[in-house]
ZAZA-980912 format. One record per residue (C-alpha): residue number from 1; residue in one letter; x negated, y negated, z. Coordinates in nm, 2 decimals, padded with zeros to 4 digits. Layout:
<NUM,'A',<X,Y,Z>>
...
//
This chain:
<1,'X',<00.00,00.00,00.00>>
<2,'X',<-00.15,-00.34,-00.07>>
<3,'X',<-00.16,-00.63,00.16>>
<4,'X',<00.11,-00.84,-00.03>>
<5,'X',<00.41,-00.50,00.05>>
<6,'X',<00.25,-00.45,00.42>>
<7,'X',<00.30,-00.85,00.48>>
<8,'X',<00.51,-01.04,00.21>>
<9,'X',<00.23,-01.23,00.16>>
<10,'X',<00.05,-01.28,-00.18>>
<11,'X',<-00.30,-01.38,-00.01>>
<12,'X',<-00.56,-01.53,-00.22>>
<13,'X',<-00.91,-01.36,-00.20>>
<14,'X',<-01.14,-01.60,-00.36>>
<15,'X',<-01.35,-01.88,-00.23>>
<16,'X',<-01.16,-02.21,-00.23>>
<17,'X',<-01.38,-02.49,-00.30>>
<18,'X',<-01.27,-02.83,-00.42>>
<19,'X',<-00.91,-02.66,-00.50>>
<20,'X',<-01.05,-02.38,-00.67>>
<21,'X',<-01.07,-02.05,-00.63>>
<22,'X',<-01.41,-01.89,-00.70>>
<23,'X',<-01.54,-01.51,-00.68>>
<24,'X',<-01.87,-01.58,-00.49>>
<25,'X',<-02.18,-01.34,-00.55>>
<26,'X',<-02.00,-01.00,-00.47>>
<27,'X',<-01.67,-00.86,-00.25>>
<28,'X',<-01.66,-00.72,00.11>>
<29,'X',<-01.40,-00.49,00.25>>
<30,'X',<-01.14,-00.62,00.51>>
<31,'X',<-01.07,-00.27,00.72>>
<32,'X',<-00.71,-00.24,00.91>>
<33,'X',<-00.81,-00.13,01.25>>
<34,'X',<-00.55,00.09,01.30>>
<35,'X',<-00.66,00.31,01.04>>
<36,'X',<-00.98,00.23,00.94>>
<37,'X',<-00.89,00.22,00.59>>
<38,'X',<-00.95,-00.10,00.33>>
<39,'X',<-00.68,-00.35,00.35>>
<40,'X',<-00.86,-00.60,00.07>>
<41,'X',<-01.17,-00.72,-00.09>>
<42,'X',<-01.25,-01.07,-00.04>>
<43,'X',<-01.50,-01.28,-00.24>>
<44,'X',<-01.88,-01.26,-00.04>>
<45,'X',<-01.99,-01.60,-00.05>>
<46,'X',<-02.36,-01.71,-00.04>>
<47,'X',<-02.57,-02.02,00.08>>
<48,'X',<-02.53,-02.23,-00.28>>
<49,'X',<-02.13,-02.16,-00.19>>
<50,'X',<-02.16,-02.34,00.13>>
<51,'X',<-02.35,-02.61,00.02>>
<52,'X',<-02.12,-02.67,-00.30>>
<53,'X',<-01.81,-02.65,-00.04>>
<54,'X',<-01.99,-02.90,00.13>>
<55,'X',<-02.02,-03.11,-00.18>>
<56,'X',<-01.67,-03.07,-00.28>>
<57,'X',<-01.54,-03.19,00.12>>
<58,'X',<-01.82,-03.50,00.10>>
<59,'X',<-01.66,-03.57,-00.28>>
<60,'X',<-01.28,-03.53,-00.09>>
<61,'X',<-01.40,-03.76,00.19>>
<62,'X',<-01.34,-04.15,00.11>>
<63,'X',<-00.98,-04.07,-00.05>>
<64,'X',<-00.87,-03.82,00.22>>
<65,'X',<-01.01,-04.07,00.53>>
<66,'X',<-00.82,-04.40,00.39>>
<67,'X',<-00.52,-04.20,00.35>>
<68,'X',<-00.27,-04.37,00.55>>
<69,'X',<-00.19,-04.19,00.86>>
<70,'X',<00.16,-04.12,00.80>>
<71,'X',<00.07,-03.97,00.48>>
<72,'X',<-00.16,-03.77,00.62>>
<73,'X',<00.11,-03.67,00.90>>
<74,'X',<00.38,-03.59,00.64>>
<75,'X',<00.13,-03.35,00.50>>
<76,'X',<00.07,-03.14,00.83>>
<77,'X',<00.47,-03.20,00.95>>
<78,'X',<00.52,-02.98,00.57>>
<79,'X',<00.23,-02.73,00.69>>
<80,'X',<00.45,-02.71,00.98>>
<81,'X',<00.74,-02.65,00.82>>
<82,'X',<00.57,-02.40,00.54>>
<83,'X',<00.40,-02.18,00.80>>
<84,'X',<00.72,-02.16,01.02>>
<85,'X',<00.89,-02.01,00.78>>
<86,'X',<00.68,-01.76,00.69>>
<87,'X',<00.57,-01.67,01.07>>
<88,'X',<00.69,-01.31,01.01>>
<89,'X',<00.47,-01.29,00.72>>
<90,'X',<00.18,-01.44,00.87>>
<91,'X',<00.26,-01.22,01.18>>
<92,'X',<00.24,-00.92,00.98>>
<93,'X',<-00.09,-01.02,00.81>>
<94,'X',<-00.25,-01.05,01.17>>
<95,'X',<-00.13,-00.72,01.26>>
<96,'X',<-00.30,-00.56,00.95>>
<97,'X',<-00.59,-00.72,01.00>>
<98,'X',<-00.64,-00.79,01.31>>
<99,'X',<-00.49,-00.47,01.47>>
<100,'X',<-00.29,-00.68,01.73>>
<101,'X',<00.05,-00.62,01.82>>
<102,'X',<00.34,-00.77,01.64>>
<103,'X',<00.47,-00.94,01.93>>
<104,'X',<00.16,-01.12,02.05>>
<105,'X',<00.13,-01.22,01.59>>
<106,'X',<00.49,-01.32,01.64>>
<107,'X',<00.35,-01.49,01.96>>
<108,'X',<00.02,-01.63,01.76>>
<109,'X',<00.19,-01.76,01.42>>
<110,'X',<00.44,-01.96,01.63>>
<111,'X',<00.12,-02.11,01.81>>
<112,'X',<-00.07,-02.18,01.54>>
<113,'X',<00.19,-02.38,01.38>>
<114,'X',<00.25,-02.58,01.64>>
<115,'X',<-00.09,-02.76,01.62>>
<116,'X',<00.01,-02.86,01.23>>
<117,'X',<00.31,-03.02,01.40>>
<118,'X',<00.13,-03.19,01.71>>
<119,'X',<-00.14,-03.33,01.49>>
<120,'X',<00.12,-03.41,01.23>>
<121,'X',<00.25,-03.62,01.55>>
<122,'X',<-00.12,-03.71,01.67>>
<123,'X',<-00.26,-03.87,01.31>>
<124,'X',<-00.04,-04.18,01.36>>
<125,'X',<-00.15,-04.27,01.76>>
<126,'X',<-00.52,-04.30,01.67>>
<127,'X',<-00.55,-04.65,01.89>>
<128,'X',<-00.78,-04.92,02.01>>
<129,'X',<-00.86,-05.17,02.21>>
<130,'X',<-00.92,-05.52,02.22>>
<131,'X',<-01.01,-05.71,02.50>>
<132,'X',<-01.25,-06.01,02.60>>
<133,'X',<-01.62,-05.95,02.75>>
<134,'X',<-01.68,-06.03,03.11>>
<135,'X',<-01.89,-06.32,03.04>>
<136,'X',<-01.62,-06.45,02.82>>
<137,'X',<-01.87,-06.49,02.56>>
<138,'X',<-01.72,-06.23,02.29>>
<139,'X',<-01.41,-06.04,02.20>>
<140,'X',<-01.49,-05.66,02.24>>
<141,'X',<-01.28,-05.46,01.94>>
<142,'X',<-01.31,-05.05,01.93>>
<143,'X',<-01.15,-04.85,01.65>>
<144,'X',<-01.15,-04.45,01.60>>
<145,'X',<-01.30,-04.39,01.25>>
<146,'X',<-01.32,-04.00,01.08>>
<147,'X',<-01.64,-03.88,01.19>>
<148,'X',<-01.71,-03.72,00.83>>
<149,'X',<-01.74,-03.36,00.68>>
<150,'X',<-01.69,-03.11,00.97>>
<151,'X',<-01.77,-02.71,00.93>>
<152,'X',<-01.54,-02.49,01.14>>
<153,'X',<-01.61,-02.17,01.21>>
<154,'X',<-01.34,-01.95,01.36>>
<155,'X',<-01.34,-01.59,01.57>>
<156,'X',<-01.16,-01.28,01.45>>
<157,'X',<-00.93,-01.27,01.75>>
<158,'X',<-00.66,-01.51,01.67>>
<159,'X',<-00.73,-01.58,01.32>>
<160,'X',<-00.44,-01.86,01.27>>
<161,'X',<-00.50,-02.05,01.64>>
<162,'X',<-00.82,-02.09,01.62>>
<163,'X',<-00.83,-02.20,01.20>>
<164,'X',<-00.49,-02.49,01.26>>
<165,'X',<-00.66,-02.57,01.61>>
<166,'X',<-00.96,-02.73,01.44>>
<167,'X',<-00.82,-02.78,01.10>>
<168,'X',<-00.48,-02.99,01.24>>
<169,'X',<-00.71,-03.28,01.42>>
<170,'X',<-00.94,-03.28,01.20>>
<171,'X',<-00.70,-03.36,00.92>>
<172,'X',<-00.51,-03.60,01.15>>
<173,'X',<-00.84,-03.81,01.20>>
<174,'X',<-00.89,-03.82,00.81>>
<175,'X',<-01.20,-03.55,00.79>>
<176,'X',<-01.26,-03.35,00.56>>
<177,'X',<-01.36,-02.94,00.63>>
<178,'X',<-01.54,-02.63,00.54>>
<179,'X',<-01.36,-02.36,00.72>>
<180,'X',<-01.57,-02.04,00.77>>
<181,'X',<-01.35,-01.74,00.94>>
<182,'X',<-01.50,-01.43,01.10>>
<183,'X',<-01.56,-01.13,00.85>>
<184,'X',<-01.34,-00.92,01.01>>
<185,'X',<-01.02,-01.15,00.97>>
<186,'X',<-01.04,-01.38,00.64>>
<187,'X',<-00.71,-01.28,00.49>>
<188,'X',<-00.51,-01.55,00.76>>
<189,'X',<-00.78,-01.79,00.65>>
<190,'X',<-00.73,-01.78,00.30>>
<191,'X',<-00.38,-01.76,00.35>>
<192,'X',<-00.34,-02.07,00.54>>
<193,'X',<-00.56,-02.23,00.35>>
<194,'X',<-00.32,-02.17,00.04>>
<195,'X',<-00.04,-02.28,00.21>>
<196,'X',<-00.19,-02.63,00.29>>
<197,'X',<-00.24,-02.70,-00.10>>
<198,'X',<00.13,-02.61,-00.14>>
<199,'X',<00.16,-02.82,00.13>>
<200,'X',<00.01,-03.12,-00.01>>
<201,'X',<-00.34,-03.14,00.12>>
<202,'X',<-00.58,-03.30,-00.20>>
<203,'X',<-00.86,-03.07,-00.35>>
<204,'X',<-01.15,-03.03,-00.16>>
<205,'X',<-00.98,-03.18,00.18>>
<206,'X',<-01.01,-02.80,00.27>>
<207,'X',<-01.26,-02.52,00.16>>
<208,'X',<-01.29,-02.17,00.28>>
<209,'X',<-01.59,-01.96,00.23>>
<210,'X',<-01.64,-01.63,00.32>>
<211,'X',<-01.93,-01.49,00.34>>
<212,'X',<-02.09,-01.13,00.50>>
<213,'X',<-02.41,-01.33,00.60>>
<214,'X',<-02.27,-01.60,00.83>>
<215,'X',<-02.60,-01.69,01.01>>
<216,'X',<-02.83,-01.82,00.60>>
<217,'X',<-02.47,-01.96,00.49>>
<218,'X',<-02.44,-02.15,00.80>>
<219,'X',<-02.75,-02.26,00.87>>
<220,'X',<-02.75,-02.44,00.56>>
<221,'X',<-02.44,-02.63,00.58>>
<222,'X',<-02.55,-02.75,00.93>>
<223,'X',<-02.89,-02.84,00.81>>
<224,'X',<-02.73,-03.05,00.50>>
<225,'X',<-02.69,-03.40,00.64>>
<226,'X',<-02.33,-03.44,00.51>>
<227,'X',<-02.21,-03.24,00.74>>
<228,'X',<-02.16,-03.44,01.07>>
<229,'X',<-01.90,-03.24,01.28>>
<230,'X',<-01.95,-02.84,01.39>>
<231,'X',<-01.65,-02.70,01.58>>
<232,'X',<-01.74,-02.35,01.69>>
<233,'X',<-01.57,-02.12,01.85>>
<234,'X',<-01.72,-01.76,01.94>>
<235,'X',<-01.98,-01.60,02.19>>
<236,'X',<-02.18,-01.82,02.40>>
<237,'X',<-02.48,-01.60,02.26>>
<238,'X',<-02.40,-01.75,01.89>>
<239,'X',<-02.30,-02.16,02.01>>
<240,'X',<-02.64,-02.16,02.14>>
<241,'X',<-02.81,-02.04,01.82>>
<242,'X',<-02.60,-02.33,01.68>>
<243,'X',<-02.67,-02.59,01.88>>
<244,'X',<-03.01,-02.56,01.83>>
<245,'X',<-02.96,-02.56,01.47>>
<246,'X',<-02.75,-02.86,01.50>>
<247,'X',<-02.97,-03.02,01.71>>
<248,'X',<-03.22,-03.09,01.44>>
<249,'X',<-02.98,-03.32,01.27>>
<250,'X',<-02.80,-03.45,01.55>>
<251,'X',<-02.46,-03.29,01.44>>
<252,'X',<-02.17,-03.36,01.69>>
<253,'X',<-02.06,-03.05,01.82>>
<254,'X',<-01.72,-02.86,01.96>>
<255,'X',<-01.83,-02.58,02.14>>
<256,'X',<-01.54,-02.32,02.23>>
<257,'X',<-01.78,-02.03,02.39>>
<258,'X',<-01.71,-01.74,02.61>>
<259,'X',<-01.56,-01.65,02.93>>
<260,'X',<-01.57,-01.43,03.24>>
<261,'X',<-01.23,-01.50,03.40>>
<262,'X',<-01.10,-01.47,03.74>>
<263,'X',<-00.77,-01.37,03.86>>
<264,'X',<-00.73,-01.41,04.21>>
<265,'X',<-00.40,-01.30,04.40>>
<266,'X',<-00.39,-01.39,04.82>>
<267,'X',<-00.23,-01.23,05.04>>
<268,'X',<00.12,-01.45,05.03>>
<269,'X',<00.16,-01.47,04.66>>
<270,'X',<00.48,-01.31,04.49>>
<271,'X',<00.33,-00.95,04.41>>
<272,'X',<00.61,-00.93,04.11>>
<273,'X',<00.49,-01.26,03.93>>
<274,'X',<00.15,-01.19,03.98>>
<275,'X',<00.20,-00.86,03.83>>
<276,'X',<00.39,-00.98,03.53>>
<277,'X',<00.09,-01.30,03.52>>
<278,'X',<-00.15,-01.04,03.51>>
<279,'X',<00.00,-00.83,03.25>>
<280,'X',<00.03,-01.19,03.01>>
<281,'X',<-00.33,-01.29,03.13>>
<282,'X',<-00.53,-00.95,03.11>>
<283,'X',<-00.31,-00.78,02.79>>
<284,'X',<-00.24,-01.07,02.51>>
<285,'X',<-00.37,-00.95,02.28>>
<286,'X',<-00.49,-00.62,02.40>>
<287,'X',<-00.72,-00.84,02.56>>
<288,'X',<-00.94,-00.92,02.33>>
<289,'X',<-00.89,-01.28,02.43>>
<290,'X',<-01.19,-01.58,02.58>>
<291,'X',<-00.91,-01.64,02.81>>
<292,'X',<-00.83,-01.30,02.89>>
<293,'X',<-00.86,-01.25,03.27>>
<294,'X',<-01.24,-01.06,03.32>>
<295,'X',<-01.24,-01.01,03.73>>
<296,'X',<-00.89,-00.89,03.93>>
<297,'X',<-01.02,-01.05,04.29>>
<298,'X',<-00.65,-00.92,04.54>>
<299,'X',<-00.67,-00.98,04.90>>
<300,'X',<-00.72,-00.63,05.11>>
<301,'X',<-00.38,-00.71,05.26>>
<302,'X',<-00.15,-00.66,04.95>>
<303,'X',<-00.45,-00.51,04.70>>
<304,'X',<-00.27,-00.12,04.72>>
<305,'X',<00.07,-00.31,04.62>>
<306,'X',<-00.04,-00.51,04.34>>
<307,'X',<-00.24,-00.22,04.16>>
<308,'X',<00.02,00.06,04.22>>
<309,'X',<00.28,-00.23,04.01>>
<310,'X',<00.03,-00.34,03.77>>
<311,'X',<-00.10,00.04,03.69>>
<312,'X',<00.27,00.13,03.65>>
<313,'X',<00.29,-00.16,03.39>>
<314,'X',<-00.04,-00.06,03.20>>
<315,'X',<00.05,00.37,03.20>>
<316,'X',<00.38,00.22,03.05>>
<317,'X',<00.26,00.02,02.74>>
<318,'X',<00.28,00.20,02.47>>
<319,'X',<-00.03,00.19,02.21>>
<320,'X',<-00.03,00.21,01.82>>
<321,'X',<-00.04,00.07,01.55>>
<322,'X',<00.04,-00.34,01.56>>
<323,'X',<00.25,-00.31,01.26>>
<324,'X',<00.49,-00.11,01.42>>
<325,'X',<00.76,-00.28,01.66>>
<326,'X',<00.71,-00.04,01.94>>
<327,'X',<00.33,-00.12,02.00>>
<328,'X',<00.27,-00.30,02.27>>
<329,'X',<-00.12,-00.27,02.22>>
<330,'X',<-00.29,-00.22,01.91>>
<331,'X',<-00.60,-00.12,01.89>>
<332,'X',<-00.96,-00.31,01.92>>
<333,'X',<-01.10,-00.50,01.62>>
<334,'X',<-01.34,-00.21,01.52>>
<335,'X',<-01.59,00.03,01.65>>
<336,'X',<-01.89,-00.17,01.83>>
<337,'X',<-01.66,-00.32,02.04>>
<338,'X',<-01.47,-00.02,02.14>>
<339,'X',<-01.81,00.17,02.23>>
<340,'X',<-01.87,-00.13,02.44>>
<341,'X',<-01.56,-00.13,02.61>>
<342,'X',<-01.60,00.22,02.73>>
<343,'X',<-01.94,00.22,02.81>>
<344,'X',<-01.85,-00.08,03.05>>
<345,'X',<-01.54,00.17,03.22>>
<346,'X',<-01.79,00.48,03.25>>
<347,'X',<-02.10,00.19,03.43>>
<348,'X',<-01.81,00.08,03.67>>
<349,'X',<-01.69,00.43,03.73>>
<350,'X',<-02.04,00.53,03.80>>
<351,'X',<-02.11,00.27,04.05>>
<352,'X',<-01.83,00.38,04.27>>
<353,'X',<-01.51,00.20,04.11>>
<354,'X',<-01.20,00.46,04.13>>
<355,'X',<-01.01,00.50,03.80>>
<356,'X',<-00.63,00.44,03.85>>
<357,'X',<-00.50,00.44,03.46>>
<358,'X',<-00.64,00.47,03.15>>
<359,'X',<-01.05,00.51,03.10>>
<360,'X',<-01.06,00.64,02.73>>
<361,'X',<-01.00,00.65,02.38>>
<362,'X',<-00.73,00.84,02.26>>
<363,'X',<-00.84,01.15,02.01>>
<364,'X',<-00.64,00.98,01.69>>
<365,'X',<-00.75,00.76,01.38>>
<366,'X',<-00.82,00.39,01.45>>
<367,'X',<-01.01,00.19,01.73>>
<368,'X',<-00.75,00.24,02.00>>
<369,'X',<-00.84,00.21,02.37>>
<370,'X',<-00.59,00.27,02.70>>
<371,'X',<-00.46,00.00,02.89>>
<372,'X',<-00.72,00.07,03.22>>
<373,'X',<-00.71,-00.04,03.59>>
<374,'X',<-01.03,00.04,03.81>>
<375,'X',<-00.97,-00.04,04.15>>
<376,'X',<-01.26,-00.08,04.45>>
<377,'X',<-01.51,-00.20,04.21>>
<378,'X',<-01.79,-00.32,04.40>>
<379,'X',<-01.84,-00.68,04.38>>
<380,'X',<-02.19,-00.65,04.18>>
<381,'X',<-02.09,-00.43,03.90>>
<382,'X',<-02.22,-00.45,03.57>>
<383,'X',<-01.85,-00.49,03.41>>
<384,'X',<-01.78,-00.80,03.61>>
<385,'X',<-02.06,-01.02,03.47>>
<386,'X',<-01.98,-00.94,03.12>>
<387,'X',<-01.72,-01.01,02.90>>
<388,'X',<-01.52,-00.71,02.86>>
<389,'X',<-01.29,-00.77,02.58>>
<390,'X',<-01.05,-00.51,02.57>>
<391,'X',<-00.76,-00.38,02.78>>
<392,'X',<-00.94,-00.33,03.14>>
<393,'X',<-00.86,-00.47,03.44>>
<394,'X',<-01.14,-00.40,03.73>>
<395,'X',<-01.00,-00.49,04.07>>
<396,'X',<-01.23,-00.60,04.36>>
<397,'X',<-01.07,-00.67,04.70>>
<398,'X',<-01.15,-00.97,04.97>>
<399,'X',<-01.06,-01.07,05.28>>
<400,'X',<-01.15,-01.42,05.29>>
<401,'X',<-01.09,-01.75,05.05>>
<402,'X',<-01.42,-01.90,05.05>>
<403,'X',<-01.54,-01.53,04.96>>
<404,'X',<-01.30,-01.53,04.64>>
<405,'X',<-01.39,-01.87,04.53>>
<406,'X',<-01.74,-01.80,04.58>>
<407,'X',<-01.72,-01.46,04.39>>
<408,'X',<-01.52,-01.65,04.10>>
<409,'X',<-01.77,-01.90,04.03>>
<410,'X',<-02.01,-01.65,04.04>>
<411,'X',<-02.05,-01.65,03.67>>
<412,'X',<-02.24,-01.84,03.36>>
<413,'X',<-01.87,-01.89,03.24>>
<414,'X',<-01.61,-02.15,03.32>>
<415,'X',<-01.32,-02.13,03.04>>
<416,'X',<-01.03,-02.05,03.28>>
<417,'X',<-00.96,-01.95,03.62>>
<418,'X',<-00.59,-01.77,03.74>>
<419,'X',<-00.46,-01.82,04.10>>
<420,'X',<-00.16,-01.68,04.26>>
<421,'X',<-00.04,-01.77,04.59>>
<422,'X',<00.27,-01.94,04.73>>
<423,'X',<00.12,-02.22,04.94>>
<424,'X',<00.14,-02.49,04.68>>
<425,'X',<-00.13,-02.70,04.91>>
<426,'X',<-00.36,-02.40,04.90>>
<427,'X',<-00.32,-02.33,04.54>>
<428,'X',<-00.44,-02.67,04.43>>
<429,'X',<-00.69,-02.71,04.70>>
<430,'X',<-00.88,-02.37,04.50>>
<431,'X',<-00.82,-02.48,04.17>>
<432,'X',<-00.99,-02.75,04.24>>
<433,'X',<-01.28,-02.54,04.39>>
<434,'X',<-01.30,-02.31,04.04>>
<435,'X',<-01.57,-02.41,03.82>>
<436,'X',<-01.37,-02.41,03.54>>
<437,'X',<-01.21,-02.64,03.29>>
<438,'X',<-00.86,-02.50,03.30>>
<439,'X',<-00.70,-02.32,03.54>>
<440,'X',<-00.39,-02.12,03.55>>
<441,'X',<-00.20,-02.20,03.89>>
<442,'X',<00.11,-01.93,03.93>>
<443,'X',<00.05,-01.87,03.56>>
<444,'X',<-00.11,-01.61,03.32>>
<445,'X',<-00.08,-01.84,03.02>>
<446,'X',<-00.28,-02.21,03.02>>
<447,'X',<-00.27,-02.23,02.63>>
<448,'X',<-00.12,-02.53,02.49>>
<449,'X',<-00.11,-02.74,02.19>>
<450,'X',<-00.01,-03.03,02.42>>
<451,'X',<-00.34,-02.95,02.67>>
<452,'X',<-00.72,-02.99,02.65>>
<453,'X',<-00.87,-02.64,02.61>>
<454,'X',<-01.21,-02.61,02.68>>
<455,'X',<-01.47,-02.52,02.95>>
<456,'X',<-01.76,-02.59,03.22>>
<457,'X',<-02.13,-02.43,03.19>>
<458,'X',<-02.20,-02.22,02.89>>
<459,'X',<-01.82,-02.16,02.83>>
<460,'X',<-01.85,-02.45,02.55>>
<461,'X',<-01.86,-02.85,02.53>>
<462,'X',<-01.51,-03.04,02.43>>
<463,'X',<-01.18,-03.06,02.42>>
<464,'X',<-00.94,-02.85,02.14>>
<465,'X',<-00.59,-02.96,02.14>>
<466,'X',<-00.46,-03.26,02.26>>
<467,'X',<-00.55,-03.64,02.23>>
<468,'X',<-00.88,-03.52,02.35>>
<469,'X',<-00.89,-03.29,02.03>>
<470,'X',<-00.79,-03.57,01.78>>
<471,'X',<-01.09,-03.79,01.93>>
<472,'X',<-01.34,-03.49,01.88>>
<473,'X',<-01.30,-03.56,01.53>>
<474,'X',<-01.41,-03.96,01.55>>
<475,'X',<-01.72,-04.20,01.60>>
<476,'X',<-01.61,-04.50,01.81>>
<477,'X',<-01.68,-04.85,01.64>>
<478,'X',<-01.79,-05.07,01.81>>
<479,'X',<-01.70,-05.49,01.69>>
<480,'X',<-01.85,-05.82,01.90>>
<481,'X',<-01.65,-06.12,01.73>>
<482,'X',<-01.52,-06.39,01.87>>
<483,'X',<-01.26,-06.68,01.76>>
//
């Protein structure tokens, strides 16, 4: 079956560059997950790609950035509009490729649309200020002006989110972009990127290359001094590889880099919520997730409660397939990251942690893992300083707050921190003790078109999503006049 029957989709496989669609040097497979079989081939793209995608977005650049901001908004209010109405297409697309779940694609398409419709919203209140220097001597006049050609490069794990989360602001501030999408998922890329010439967006205002060798094609754009905007979003391992590179010509960077995070339950929070937060924080997207809760820290007092409910839960979910209805997990992205998943499960089981549920890969086709709790897991374990990825939950129990805040911060990694309690004074007084740029009070979910996503320490530098995500796209102006 080809990828246009599986998803109603008719998803371009070229390169786009300047609004044309271009075969690159060769073809690599896109595999589904679930099967392991060739969904597409998609057009390899090499370093003179890049730099002629670069070309074509510095070419784009004058017209696109003196657009007038409501034009510009009309154009992302239609993406809107276009990509809501195919969200069960696009849905189905991220199942095949992806191997996620049709409920969290549903869950993802509806998301990622909604950053087309709050930059669509964001592109006309691009302000500034005027006001008189203290020593009276001047008038002081700021403006927001489109920082120039930016190269995004987006993950495999939410392959629409993260591609509308850059390209939305950066369209709204009147930049133009190279998008470069993970190997492993281009087909959402290419699809979007379709649907935002039908949607009005000039040639060259967008190009999409994909390309097999990310780190020469890259490099290259990064190094070419048109390009004055990187928006990254992967492991922390890979933002500081490009920061270095960027560093050499002082590119401004958005860095959107890993996590490790907590979840931490106290001994008066509602065990039922918490379960049902964990589930959300720990399994979206079979958690394969930056924001996927990492570390399970329960107080002693109500620890046998919460894992007996939230092992029920996992035993329960039934895995298979993401294009089928009933899955509620699909399975991991491909092989490598399987291996790595249960080689972190057998380190924790083998350091003491008990095995409640789950704990290994079911004997069938595809890159399927169990939904897996491991309770007592001592507090130095190897699995809860590294980013697991997949759907395990390692519990550790504590007595004491300043012990749970001191284990959660314990960590390289501030993306996002969970708390559940029902002391509303205690609950803020520990979120504001998390090293972490977002924090999930009562909540499994934090993400939000509306919010600033982003993180301390090597979990990334900036804001995506909103004002603060317009403004990453912007140089400040500075004006002394007078009159």
């Amino acid at each position: 079956m080809t990828i246009t029957e599986l998803t109603g989709i008719d998803v371009p496989t070229g390169l786009l560059i300047g609004g044309e669609w271009g075969k690159g040097r060769g073809t690599f497979r896109v595999l589904d997950p679930a099967t392991e079989e060739p969904l597409a081939e998609v057009a390899d793209g090499s370093v003179n790609d890049g730099l002629d995608a670069v070309t074509a977005a510095q070419a784009a650049l004058p017209g696109w950035a003196a657009t007038p901001p409501r034009k510009r908004a009309e154009i992302l209010r239609k993406a809107y509009e276009l990509m809501s109405a195919r969200s069960e297409q696009f849905a189905r697309l991220m199942s095949a490729e992806n191997g996620k779940s049709l409920r969290d694609a549903r869950g993802e398409a509806a998301y990622a649309a909604e950053f087309f419709r709050w930059y669509a919203e964001e592109a006309v209140r691009i302000e500034g200020t005027l006001m008189r220097s203290p020593s009276g001597a001047n008038r002081i006049l700021t403006l927001h002006q489109p920082i120039g050609v930016s190269l995004l490069i987006t993950p495999w794990n939410f392959p629409a989110a993260m591609a509308t989360r850059k390209i939305g602001p950066a369209l709204a501030a009147g930049c133009t972009v190279v998008l470069k999408p993970a190997a492993e998922t281009p087909l959402t890329a290419l699809a979007l990127a379709a649907l935002l010439s039908e949607a009005g967006v000039p040639d060259g205002v967008v190009n999409v290359v994909t390309t097999t060798t990310s780190g020469p094609v890259c490099a290259a754009m990064i190094d070419d001094p048109r390009v004055r905007k990187l928006s990254f979003t992967g492991s922390t391992e890979v933002g500081r590889i490009l920061l270095a590179q960027a560093a050499k010509s002082i590119v401004s960077c958005s860095m959107e880099l890993g996590g490790n995070a907590p979840f931490i339950i106290f001994e008066d929070a509602d065990i039922p919520a918490a379960v049902e937060g964990a589930l959300i924080a720990k399994m979206r997207n079979g958690g394969e997730a930056c924001t996927a809760a990492n570390r399970f820290y329960v107080h002693e007092a109500v620890a046998a409660e919460f894992t007996a409910a939230f092992a029920a839960r996992l035993k329960a979910m039934v895995v298979g397939p993401g294009l089928d209805e009933a899955t509620e997990v699909g399975p991991l992205v491909n092989e490598d990251t399987r291996s790595k998943v249960s080689d972190l499960v057998d380190g924790a089981t083998e350091s003491g942690a008990a095995l409640v549920t789950g704990g290994r890969a079911p004997e069938r086709r595809g890159y399927y893992y169990e939904p897996t709790l491991l309770d007592g897991v001592p507090a130095d374990a190897a699995i809860l300083s590294t980013e697991i990825f997949g759907p395990v939950a390692p519990v550790v129990r504590f007595t004491d707050e300043a012990e749970a805040i001191r284990w959660a911060n314990a960590t390289e990694f501030g993306l996002v921190s969970y708390v559940f309690t029902q002391d509303l004074r205690r609950g803020l007084r520990v979120s504001e003790a998390l090293d972490a740029g977002m924090v999930g009070l009562n909540r499994g979910l934090v993400s939000d078109p509306a919010a600033p996503f982003g993180g301390t320490k090597q979990s990334g530098l900036g804001r995506e999503g909103a004002h603060e995500g317009l403004l990453e796209y912007t140089e400040t102006k500075y004006i002394a006049t007078d009159w």
